[in-house]
N, C-alpha and C positions, 0 to 999 in steps of 0.2 A: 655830493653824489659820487660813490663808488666806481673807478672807471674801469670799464670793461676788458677786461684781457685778450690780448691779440689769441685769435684757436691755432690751434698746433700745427694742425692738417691747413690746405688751401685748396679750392676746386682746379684739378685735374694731377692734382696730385697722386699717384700709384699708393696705396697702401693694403695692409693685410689683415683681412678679420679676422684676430687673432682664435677668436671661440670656434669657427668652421676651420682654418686655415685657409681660407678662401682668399683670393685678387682682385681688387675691383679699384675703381677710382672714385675717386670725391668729385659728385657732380651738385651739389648743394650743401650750404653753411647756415644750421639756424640757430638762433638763441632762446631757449628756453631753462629759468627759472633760474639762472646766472650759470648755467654752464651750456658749451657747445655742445652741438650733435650734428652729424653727419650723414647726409644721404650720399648710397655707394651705387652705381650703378645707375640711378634715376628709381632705385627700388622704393617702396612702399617704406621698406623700414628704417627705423635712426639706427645713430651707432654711437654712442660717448666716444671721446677721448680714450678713455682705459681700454678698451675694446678693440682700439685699431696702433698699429703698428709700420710705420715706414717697412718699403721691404727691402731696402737697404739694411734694416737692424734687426730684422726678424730672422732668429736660428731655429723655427719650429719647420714642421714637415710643411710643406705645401701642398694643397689640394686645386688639380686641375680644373678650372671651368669649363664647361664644355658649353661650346656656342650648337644649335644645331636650326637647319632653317630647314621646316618646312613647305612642300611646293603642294598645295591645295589642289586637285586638278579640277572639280566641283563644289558649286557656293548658293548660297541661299535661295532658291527657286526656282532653279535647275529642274527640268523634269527629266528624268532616267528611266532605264528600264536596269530590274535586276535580274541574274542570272539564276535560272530555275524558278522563277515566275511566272512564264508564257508571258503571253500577251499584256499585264498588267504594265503601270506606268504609274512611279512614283514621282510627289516634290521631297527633293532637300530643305531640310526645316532645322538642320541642325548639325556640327559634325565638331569632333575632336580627335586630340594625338594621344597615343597612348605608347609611351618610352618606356621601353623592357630594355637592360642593362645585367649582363650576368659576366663572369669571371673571362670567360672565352668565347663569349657571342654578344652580339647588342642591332637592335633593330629597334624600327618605330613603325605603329600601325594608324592608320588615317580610319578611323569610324563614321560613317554618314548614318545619321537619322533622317528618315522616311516616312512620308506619308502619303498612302494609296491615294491616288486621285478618284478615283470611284466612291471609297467607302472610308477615306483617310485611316484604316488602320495603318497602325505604327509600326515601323522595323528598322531595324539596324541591319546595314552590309559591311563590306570594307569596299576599297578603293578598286581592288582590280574584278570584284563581282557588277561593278557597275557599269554604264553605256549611257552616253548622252544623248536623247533626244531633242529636247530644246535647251535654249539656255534662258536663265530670267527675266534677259529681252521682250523675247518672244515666245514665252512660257505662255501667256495669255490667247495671244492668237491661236497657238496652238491647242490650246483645251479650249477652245470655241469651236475650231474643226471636228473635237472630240465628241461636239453632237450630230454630227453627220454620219459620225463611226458608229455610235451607237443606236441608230435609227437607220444602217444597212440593210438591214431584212426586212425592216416591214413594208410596206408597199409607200411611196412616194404618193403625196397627196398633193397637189399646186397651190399656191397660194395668189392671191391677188384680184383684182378688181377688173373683172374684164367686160362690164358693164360701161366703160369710158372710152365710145368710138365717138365719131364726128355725125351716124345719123342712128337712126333706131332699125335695127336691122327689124327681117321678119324671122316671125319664131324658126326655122330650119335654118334660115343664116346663120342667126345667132349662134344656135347650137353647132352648129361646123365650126364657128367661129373658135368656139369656146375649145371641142376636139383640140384643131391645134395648136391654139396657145397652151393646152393643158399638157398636150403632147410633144411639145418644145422646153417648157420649164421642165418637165419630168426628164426628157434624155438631158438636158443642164446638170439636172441635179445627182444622176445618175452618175455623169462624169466625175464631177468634182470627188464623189466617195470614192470612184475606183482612183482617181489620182493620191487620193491620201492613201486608201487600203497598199494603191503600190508603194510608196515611198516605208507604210511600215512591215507591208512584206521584205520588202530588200534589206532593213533594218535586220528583223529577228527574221527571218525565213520560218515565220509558223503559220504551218498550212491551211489553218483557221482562216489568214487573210485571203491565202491563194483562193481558195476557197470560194469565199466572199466575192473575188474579183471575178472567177468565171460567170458567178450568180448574175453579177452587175452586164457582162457580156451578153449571156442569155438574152437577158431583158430589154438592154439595148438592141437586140435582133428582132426580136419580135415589136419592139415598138417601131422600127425602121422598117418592116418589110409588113408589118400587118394593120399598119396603122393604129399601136398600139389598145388594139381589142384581143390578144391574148395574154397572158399573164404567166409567171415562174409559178 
C-alpha cells in the first residue's frame, strides 16, 4: 500500500490564496482521491496544495479581508410599526445586509421583511424607518390584545352565565341582577381598550387613537352616572 505523504500546509497555519490574493488560515485537512485539500477559514470551499501559498513566500499583491459585524437591532417576530404607515403594525419574517463599497464611500444597509398583521401584506423597510412594539416574546400576547383594538367602536356586549346564583331569583330580581353584572363587565371591558389605545397613543401620537380614548371616556360617563341606559 502506497504511504500517504505528509500535506504541506498544517491547521492554523497562515497561508495565501494565491488566485484571490486573499489571508486566511488552515482550519481543516482532508484527503481526497490521494491528494490534500484544505479548508481556509471554516469556508465551504477546498483549496489544493497548488492554490495556496505560505505568506512568508508569497511576492503577489495582497488583498485585504474585511471583517465587518453586524448589530441586528430587530429579529424574527418582532412586531413594529413603520414610519408613514399610521397606525398599522407589522411582524418581521425576514431581514438582510446589503454592503455597498465604492472608491471613497462604503456603508452597509440592514433590510427587514414585513408582514402586515391585519392582512399580512408584505414590505420591506430599513432599520431606522422602523419602531419596536413588541418583541417575539410577547409578540403573541400582544396581538391577542389586538382584538380588543379592533372591536373599539362597536358597542360591548358581556358575556357570561349569570344564571349561576345560590336561589332562583324572581323575574324583576333577576333582571336587576343581570343590569349590573352586564354593567360592571362592560366599564371592565371598557378599561382595558382605553389602557391599550393609551399605551399606542403615546407610541405613534395618531389621533385616531386619541380619538378612540375620548369615545371610551364618553361611554364610561354615561354608564357611571346613568346607569348605563344611554349610549355614544
Amino acid at each position: 500500500m502506497e504511504k500517504r505523504k505528509q500535506p504541506k500546509f498544517h491547521i492554523g497555519d497562515t497561508v495565501v490564496i494565491t488566485i484571490y490574493g486573499t489571508v486566511g488560515k488552515v482550519t481543516d485537512i482532508k484527503w481526497l482521491d490521494g491528494l490534500h485539500v484544505y479548508e481556509i477559514n471554516k469556508s465551504e470551499g477546498l483549496y489544493l496544495e497548488t492554490s495556496l501559498q505560505r505568506i512568508s513566500e508569497y511576492e503577489g499583491k495582497l488583498i485585504e479581508q474585511e471583517k465587518i459585524d453586524i448589530e441586528y437591532k430587530y429579529f424574527f417576530g418582532d412586531i413594529v410599526h413603520v414610519k408613514g404607515y399610521d397606525s398599522d403594525l407589522f411582524r418581521v419574517v425576514g431581514f438582510r445586509t446589503e454592503i455597498w463599497r465604492y472608491k471613497e464611500d462604503a456603508w452597509e444597509d440592514v433590510i427587514y421583511e414585513l408582514s402586515r398583521i391585519h392582512d399580512g401584506e408584505w414590505l420591506e423597510a430599513g432599520e431606522e424607518e422602523l419602531k419596536l412594539v413588541a418583541d417575539s416574546e410577547s409578540a403573541d400576547t400582544f396581538i391577542q390584545k389586538l382584538g380588543f383594538l379592533f372591536s373599539a367602536k362597536k358597542d360591548v356586549k358581556p358575556s357570561g352565565n349569570l344564571d349561576i346564583i345560590s336561589r332562583q331569583p324572581r323575574a324583576g330580581e333577576k333582571e336587576e341582577l343581570r343590569k349590573i353584572i352586564s354593567r360592571r363587565m362592560t366599564i371592565d371591558h371598557l378599561l382595558d381598550i382605553y389602557n391599550d389605545y393609551r399605551i399606542l397613543y403615546k407610541w405613534f401620537k395618531d389621533e385616531e387613537y386619541a380619538h378612540v380614548m375620548r369615545v371610551i371616556i364618553r361611554k364610561l360617563s354615561m354608564l357611571v352616572n346613568n346607569d348605563g341606559k344611554s349610549h355614544v
